[in-house]
FIZA-236056 format. One record per atom (N, C-alpha, C): residue in three letters; x, y, z. Coordinates in steps of 0.05 Angstrom, whole numbers, padded with zeros to 5 digits, always signed. Example, Ala and Ser with C-alpha at 12.3 -4.5 7.8 and 13.67 -1.06 7.14 Angstrom:
! FIZA-236056
ALA+00264-00114+00156ALA+00246-00090+00156ALA+00264-00066+00156SER+00257-00045+00142SER+00273-00021+00143SER+00258+00001+00157
! end
This chain:
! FIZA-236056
UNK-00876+00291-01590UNK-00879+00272-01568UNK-00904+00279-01553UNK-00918+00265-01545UNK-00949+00269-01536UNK-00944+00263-01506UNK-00970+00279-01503UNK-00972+00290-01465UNK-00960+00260-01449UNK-00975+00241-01459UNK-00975+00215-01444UNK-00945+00199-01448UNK-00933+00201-01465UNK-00900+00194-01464UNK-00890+00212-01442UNK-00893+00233-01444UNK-00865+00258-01438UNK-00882+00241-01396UNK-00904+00244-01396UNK-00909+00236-01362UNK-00894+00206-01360UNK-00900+00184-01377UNK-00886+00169-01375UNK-00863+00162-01366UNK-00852+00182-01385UNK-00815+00180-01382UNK-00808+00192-01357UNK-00823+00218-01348UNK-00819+00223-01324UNK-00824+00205-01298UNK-00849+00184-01301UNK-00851+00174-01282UNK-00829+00156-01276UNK-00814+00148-01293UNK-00803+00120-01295UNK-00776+00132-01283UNK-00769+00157-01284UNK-00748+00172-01277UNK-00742+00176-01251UNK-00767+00188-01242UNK-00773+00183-01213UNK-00782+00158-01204UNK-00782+00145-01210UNK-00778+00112-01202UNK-00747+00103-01195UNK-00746+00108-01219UNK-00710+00101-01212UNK-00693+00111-01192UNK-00704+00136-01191UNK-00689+00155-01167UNK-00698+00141-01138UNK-00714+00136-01136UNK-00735+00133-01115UNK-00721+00109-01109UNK-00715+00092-01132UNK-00703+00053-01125UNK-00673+00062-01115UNK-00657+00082-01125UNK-00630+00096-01130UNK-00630+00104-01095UNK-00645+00122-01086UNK-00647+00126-01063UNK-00649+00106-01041UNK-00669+00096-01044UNK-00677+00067-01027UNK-00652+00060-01025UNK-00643+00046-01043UNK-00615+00030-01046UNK-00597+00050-01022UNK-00590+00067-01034UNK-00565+00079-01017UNK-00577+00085-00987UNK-00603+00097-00981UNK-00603+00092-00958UNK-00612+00066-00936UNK-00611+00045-00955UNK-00606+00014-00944UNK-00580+00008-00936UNK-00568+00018-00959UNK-00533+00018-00945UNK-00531+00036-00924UNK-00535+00068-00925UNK-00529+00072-00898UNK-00535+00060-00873UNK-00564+00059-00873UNK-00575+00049-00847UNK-00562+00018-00837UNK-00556-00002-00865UNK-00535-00015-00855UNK-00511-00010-00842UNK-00494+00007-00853UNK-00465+00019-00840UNK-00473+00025-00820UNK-00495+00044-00813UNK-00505+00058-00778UNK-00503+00032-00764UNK-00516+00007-00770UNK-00526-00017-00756UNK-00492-00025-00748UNK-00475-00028-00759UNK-00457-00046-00759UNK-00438-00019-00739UNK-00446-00003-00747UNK-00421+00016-00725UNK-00439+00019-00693UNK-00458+00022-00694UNK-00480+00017-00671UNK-00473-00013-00647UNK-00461-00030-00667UNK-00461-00052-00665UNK-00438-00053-00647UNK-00413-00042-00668UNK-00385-00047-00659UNK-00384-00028-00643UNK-00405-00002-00633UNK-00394+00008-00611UNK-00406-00001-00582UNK-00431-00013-00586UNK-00437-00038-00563UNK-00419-00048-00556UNK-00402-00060-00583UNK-00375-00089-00567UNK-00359-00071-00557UNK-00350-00050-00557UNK-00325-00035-00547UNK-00325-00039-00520UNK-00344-00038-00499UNK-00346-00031-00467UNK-00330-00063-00470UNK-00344-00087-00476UNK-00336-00115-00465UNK-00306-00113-00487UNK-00298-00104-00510UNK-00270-00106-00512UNK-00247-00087-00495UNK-00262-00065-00487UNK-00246-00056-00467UNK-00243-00073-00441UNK-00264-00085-00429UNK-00261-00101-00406UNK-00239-00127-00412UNK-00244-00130-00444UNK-00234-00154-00449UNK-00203-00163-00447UNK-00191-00131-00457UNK-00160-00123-00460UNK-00155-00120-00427UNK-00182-00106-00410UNK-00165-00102-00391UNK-00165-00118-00370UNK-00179-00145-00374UNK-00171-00168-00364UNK-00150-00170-00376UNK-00138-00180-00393UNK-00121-00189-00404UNK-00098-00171-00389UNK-00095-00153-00384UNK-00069-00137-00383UNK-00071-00141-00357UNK-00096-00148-00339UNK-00085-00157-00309UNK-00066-00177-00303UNK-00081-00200-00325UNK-00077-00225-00330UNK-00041-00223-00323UNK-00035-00209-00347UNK-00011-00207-00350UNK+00009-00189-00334UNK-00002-00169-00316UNK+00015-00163-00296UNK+00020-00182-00280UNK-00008-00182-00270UNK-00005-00219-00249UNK+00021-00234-00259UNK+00020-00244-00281UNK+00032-00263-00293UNK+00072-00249-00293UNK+00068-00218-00290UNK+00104-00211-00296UNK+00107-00216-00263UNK+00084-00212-00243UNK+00086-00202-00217UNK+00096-00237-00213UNK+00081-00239-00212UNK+00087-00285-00210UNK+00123-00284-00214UNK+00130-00281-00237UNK+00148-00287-00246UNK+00175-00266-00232UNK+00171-00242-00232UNK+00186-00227-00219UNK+00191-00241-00186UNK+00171-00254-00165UNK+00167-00266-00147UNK+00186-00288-00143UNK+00182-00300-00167UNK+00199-00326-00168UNK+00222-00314-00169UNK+00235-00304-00181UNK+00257-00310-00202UNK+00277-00298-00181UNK+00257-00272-00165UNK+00271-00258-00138UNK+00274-00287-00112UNK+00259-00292-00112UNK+00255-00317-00098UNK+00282-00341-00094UNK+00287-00347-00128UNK+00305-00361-00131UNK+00332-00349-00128UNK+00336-00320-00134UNK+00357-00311-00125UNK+00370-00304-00103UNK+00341-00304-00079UNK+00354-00299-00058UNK+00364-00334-00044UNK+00342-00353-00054UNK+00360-00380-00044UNK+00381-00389-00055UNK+00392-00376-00084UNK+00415-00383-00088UNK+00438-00372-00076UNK+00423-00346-00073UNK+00450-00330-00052UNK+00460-00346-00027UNK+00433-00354-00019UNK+00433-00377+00017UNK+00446-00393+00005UNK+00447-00403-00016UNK+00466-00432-00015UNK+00487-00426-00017UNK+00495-00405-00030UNK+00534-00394-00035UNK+00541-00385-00012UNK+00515-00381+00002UNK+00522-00361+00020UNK+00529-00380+00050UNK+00519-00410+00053UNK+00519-00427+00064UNK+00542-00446+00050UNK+00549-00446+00036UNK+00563-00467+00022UNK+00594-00452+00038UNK+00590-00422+00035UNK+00624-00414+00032UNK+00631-00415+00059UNK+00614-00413+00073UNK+00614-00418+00100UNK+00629-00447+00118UNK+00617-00468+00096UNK+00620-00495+00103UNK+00662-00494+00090UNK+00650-00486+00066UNK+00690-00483+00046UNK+00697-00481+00068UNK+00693-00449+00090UNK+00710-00443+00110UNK+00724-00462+00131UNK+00700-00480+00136UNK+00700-00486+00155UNK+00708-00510+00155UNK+00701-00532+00128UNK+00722-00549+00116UNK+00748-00539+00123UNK+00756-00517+00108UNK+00786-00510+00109UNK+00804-00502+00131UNK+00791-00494+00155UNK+00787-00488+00181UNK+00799-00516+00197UNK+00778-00540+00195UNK+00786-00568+00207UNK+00810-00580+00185UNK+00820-00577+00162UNK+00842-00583+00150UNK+00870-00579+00158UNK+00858-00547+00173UNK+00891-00535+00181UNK+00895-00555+00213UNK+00874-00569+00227UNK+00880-00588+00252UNK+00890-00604+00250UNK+00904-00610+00270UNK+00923-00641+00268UNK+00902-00660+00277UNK+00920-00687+00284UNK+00899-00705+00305UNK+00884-00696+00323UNK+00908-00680+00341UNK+00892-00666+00370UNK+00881-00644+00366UNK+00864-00635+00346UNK+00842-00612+00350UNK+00839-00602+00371UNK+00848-00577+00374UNK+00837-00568+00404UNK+00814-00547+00398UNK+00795-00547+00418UNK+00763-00536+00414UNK+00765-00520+00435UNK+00749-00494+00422UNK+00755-00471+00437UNK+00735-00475+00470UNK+00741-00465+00485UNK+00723-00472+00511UNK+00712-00442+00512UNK+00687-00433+00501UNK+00681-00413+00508UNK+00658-00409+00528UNK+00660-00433+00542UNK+00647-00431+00565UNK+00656-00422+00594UNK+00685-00425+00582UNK+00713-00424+00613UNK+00709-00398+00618UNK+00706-00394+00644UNK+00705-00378+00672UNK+00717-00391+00705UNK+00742-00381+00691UNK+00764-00393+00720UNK+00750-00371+00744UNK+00752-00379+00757UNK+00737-00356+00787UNK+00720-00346+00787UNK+00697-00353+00758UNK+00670-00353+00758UNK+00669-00324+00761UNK+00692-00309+00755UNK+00694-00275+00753UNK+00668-00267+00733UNK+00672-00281+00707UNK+00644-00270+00686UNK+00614-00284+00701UNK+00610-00309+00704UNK+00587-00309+00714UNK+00580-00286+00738UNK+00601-00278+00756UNK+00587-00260+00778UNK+00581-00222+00768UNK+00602-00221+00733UNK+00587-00206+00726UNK+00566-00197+00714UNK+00558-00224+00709UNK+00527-00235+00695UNK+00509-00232+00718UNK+00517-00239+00737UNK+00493-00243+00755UNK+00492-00213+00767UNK+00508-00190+00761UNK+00507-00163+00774UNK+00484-00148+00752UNK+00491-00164+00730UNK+00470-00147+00709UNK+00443-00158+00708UNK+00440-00182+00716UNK+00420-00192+00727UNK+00399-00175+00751UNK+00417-00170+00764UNK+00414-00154+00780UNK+00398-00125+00785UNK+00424-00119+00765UNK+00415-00091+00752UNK+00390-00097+00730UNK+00383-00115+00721UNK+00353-00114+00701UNK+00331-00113+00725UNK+00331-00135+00738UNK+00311-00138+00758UNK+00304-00111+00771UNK+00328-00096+00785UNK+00317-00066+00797UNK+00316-00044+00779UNK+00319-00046+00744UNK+00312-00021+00735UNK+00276-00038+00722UNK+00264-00054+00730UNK+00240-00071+00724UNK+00221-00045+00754UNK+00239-00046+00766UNK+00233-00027+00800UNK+00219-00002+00786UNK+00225+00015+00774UNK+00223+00041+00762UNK+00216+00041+00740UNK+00194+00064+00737UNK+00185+00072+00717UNK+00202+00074+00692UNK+00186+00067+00660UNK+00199+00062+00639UNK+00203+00099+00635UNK+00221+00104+00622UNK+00232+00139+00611UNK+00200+00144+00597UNK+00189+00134+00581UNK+00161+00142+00559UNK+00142+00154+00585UNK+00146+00122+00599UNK+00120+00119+00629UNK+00126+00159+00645UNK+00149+00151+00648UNK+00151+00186+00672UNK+00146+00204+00660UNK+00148+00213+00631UNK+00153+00226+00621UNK+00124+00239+00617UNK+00108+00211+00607UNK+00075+00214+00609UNK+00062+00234+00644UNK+00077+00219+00662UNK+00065+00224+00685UNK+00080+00253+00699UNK+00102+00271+00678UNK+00106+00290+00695UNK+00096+00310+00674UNK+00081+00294+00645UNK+00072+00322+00626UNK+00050+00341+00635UNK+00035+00339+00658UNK+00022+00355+00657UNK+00028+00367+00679UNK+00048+00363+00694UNK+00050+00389+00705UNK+00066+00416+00698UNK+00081+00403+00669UNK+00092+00426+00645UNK+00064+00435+00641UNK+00041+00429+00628UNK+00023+00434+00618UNK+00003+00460+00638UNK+00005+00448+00665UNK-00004+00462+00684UNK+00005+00495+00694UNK+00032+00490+00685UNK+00046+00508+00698UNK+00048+00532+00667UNK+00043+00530+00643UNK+00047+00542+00618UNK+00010+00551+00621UNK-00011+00531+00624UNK-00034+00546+00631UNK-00034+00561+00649UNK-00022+00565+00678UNK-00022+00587+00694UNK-00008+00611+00690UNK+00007+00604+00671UNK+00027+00634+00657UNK+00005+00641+00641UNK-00001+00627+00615UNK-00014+00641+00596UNK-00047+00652+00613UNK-00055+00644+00631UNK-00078+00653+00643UNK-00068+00683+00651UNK-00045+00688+00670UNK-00047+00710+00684UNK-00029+00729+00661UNK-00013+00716+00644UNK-00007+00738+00624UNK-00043+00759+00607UNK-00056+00736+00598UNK-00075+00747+00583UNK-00094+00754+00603UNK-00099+00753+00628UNK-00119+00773+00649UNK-00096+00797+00652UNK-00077+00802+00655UNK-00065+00830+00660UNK-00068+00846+00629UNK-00072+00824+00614UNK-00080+00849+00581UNK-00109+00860+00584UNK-00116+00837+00594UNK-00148+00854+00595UNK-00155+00868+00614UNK-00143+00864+00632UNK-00145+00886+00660UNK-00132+00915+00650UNK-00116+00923+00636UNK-00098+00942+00619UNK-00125+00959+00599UNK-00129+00935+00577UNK-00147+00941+00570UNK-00179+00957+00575UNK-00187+00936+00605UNK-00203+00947+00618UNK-00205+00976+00632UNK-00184+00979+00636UNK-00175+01007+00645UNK-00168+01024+00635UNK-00165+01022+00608UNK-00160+01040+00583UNK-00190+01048+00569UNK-00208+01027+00568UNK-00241+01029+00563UNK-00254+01040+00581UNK-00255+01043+00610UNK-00256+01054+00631UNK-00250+01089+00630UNK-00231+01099+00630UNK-00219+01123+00632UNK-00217+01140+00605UNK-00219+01124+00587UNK-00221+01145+00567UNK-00242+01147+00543UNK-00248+01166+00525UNK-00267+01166+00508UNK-00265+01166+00484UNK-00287+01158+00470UNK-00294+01145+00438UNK-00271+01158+00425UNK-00263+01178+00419UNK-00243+01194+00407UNK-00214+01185+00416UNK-00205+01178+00443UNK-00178+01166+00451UNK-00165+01151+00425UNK-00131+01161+00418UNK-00127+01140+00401UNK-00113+01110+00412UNK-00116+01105+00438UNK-00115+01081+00455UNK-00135+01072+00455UNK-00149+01081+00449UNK-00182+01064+00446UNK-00188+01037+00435UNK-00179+01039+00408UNK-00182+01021+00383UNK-00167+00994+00391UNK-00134+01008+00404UNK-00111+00987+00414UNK-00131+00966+00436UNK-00144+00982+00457UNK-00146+00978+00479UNK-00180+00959+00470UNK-00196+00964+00449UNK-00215+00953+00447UNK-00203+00916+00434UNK-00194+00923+00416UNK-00181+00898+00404UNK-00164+00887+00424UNK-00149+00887+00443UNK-00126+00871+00460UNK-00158+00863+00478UNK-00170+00873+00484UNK-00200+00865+00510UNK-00206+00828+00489UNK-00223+00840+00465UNK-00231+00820+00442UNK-00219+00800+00448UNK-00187+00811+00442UNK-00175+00780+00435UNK-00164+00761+00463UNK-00153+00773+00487UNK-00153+00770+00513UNK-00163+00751+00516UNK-00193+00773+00534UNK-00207+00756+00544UNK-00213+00729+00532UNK-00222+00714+00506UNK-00224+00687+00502UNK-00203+00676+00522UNK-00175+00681+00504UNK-00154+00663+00515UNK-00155+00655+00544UNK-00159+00682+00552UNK-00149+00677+00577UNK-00177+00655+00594UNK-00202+00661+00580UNK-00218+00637+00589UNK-00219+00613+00585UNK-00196+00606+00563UNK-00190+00580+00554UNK-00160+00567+00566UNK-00152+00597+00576UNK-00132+00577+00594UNK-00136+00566+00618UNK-00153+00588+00633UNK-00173+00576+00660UNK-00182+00561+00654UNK-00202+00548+00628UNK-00212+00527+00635UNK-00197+00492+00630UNK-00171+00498+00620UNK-00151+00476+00626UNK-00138+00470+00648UNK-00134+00492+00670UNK-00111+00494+00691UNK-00136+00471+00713UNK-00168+00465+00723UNK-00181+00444+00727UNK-00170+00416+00719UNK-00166+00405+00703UNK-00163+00383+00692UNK-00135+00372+00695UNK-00118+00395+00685UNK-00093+00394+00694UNK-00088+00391+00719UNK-00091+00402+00740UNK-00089+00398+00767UNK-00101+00376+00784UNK-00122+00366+00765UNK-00128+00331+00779UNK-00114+00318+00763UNK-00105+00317+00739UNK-00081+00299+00734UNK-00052+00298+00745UNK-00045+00329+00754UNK-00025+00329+00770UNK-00027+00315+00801UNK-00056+00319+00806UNK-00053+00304+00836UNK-00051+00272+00828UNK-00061+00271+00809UNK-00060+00233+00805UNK-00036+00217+00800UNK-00014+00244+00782UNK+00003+00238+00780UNK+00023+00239+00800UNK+00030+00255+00817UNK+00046+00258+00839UNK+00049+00235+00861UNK+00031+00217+00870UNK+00034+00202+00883UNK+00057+00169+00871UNK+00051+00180+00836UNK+00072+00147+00825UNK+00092+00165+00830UNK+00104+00193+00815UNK+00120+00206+00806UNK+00141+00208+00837UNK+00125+00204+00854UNK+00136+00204+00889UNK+00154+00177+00887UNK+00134+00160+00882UNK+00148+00124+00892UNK+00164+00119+00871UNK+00159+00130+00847UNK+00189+00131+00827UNK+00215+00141+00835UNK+00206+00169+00847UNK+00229+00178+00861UNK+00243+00159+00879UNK+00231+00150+00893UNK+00238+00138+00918UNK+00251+00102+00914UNK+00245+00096+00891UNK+00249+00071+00869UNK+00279+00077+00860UNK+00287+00100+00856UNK+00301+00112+00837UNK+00325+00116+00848UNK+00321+00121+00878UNK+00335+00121+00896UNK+00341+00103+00915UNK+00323+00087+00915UNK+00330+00065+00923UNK+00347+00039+00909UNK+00347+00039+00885UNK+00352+00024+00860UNK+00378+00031+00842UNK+00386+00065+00849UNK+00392+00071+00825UNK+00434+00057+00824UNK+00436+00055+00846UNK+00466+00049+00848UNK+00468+00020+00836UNK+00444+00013+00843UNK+00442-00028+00828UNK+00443-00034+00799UNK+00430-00012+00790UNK+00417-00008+00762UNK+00450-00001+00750UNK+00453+00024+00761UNK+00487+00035+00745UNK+00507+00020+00745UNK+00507-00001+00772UNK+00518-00023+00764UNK+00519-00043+00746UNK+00497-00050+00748UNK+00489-00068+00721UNK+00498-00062+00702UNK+00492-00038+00684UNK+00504-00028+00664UNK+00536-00029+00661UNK+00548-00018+00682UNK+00578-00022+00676UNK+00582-00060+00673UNK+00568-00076+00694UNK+00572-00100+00690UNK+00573-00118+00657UNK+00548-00101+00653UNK+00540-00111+00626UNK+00559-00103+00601UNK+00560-00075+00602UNK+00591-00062+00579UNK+00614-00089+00587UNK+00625-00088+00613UNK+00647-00101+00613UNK+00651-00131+00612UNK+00619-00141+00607UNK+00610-00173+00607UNK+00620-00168+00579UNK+00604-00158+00556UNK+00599-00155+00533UNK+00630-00157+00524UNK+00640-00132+00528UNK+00667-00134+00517UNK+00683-00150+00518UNK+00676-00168+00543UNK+00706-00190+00549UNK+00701-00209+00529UNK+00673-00213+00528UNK+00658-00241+00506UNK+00659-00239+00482UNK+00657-00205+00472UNK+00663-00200+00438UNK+00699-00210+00436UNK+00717-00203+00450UNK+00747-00211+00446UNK+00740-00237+00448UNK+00732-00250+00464UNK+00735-00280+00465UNK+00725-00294+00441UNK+00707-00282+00429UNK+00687-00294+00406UNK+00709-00285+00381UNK+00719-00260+00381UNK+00740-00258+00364UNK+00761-00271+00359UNK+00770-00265+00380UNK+00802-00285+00378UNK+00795-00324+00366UNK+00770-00329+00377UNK+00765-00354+00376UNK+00756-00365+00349UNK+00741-00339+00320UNK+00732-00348+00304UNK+00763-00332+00289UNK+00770-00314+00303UNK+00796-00315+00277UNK+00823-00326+00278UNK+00824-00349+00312UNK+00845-00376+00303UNK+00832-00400+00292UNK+00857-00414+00294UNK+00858-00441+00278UNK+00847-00463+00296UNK+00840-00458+00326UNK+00826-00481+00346UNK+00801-00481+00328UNK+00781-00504+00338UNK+00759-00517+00323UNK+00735-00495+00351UNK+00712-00486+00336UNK+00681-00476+00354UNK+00676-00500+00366UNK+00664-00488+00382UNK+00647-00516+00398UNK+00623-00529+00381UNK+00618-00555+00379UNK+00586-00564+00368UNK+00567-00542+00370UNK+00563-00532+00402UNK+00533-00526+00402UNK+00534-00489+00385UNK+00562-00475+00391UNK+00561-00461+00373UNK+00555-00451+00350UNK+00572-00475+00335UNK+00566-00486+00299UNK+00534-00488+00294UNK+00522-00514+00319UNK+00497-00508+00311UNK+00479-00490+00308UNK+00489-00462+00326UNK+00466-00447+00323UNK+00475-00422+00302UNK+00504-00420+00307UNK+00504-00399+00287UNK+00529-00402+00260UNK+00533-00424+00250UNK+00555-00426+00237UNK+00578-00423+00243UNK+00605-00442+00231UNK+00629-00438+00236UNK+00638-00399+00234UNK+00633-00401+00215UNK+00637-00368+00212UNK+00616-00345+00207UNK+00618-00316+00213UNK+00602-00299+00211UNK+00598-00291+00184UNK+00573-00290+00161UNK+00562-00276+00143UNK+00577-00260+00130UNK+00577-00263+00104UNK+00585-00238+00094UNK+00557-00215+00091UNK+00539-00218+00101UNK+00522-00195+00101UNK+00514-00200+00130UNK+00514-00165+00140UNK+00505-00162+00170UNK+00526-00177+00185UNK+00548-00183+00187UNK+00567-00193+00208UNK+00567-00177+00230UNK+00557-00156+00239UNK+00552-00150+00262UNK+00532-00153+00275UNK+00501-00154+00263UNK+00486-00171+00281UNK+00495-00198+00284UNK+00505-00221+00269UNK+00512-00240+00269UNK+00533-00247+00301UNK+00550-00224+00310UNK+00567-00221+00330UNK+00556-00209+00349UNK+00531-00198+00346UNK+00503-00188+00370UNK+00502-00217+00376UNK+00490-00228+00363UNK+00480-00253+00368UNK+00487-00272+00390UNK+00517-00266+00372UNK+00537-00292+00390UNK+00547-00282+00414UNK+00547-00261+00419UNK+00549-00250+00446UNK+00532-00254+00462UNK+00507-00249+00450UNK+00479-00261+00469UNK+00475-00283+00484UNK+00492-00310+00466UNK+00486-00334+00471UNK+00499-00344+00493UNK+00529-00330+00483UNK+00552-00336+00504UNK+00547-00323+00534UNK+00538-00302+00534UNK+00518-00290+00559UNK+00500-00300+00565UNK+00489-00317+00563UNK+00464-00331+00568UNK+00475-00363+00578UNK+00495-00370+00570UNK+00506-00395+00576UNK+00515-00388+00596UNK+00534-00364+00604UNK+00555-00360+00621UNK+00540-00350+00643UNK+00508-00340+00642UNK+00493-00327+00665UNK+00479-00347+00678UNK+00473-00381+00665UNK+00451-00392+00673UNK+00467-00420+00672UNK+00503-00414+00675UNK+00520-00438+00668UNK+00508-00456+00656UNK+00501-00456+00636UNK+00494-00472+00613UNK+00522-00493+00593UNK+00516-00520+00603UNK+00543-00527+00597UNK+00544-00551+00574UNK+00509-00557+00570UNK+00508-00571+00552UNK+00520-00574+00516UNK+00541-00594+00512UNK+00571-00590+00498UNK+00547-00591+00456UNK+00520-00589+00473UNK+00517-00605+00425UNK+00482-00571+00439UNK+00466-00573+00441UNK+00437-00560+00451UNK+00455-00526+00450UNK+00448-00506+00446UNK+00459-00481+00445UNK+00451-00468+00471UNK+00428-00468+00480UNK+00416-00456+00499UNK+00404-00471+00519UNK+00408-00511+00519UNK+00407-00519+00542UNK+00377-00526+00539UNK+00361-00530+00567UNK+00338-00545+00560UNK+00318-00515+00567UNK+00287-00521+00558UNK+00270-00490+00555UNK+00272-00492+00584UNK+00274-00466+00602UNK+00272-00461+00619UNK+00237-00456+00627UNK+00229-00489+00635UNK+00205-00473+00639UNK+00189-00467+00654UNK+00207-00478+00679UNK+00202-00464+00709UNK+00218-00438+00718UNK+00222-00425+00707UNK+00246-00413+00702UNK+00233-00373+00718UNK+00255-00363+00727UNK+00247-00336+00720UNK+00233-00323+00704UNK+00208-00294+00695UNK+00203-00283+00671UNK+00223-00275+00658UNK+00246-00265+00670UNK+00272-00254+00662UNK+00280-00270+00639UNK+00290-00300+00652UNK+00310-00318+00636UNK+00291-00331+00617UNK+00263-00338+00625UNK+00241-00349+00597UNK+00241-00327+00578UNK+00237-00306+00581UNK+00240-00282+00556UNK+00259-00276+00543UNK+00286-00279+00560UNK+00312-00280+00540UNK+00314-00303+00528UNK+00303-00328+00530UNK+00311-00351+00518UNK+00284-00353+00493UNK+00262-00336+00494UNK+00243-00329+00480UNK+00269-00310+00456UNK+00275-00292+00461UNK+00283-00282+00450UNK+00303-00289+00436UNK+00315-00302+00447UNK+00342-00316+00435UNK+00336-00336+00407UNK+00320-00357+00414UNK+00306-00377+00397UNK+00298-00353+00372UNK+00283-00346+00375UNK+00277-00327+00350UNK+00306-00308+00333UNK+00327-00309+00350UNK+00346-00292+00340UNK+00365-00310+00325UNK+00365-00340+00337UNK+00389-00363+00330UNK+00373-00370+00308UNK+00346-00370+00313UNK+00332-00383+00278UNK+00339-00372+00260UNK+00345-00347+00257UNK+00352-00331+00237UNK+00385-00333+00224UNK+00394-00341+00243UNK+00420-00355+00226UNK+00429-00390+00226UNK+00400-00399+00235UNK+00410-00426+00231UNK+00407-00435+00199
! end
């Protein structure tokens, strides 16, 4: 075989390799391209999923909303409906002559005059400071009086001290005690002096209400304690009356029914009997006698007293109408 074959054959060899190579690293650098590629899309398919999975909380949150939604108005309707059963069944057990409870009756106007004692008693505990209010206005003279202890406790340590640094020398083994109790002392005790100032003009500022409270307190206070017994024994006579009345067979009055149903809830029946005690106190304090209206017309020339209870009231009867 001659020089010029055997180079030949070689060249053509390394040709092939060379086309052999090319080729495969065309494919790689393709594969690089396409994974380069797909890891670009990853950020926007991650955003993409995690829209999606908002999407879809949103979408359980929606649905959980409703579905709670619907169950609590279906409850209100069973819960309204069984009420009405009752109360159907209630006017079934009446003859012709239905008799309707009068829970407005006050023979000798005995309950209105103990309405009007608690009346009474609101207006003069309005006289005196709220419990938060005094409490605010007698804290610093606790404060005053714990800075003048901790002042003269921590000047007699350092006066001790001082007199122990005084009288004896570097070698004393009271020394070390007596150097450290000085250190730590003295601060304190300059930081309790400089509170017992501030304290003592708040005590003067305070003493002059903390006086007319007193004197409020005492002037007031037999009206006020009245009130309170008035009010226990208003309350009580009205919860029996409201009892006895929803657990016979006589018919509620209209304006009753209107505001709070023939009968009391099976959930919360005791605020439900807050309630109705409220109303009937409020009728019986401002003889309110209107037979269909619950609370009569807005008082709106009225006392702040009786406009704020009837504020209050409206917001309390909405809740079970």
């Amino acid at each position: 075989m001659s020089m010029d074959t055997s180079y030949s054959d070689v060249n053509r060899r390394l040709s092939d390799l060379k086309r052999d190579l090319e080729f495969d690293l065309s494919a790689v650098q393709s594969k690089l391209e396409e994974m380069e590629e797909t890891v670009e899309r990853l950020p926007d398919r991650v955003d993409t999923l995690e829209a999606e999975l908002d999407e879809t909380k949103e979408q359980i949150g929606r649905t959980t909303e409703d579905l709670e939604s619907n169950i609590s108005a279906i409850e209100g309707s069973v819960e309204r409906v069984s009420r009405r059963v009752a109360a159907l069944e209630r006017r079934a057990r009446q003859t012709a002559n239905a008799v309707i409870v009068d829970l407005d009756a006050d023979p000798g106007a005995e309950l209105h005059h103990l309405a009007l004692a608690v009346e009474e008693g609101v207006a003069a505990q309005a006289q005196i400071l709220p419990d938060w209010q005094r409490a605010a206005l007698e804290a610093p003279i606790g404060q005053l009086s714990r800075a003048l202890e901790e002042r003269g406790q921590h000047r007699r340590t350092v006066l001790r001290a001082a007199a122990i640094l005084a009288t004896t020398g570097a070698d004393h083994p009271d020394r070390k005690t007596a150097e450290r109790d000085f250190k730590t002392a003295a601060p304190k005790a300059q930081q309790a002096h400089d509170r017992i100032e501030p304290l003592r003009r708040k005590v003067e500022e305070s003493r002059p209400k903390l006086k007319a409270d007193d004197n409020a307190r005492t002037r007031y206070g037999k009206t006020i304690s009245a009130g309170e017994r008035a009010d226990t024994k208003l309350r009580t006579r009205l919860r029996s009356r409201l009892a006895d009345a929803i657990s016979g067979k006589d018919l509620l009055p209209v304006w009753f029914e209107t505001a709070l149903g023939p009968l009391p809830p099976h959930r919360n029946p005791q605020a439900w009997m807050e309630a109705a005690t409220d109303l009937v106190a409020y009728r019986i304090t401002y003889r309110i006698t209107d037979p269909v209206v619950p609370l009569g017309q807005p008082p709106a020339n009225a006392v702040p007293r009786r406009r704020s209870w009837h504020e209050e009231l409206t917001r309390e009867l909405r809740r079970w109408a």
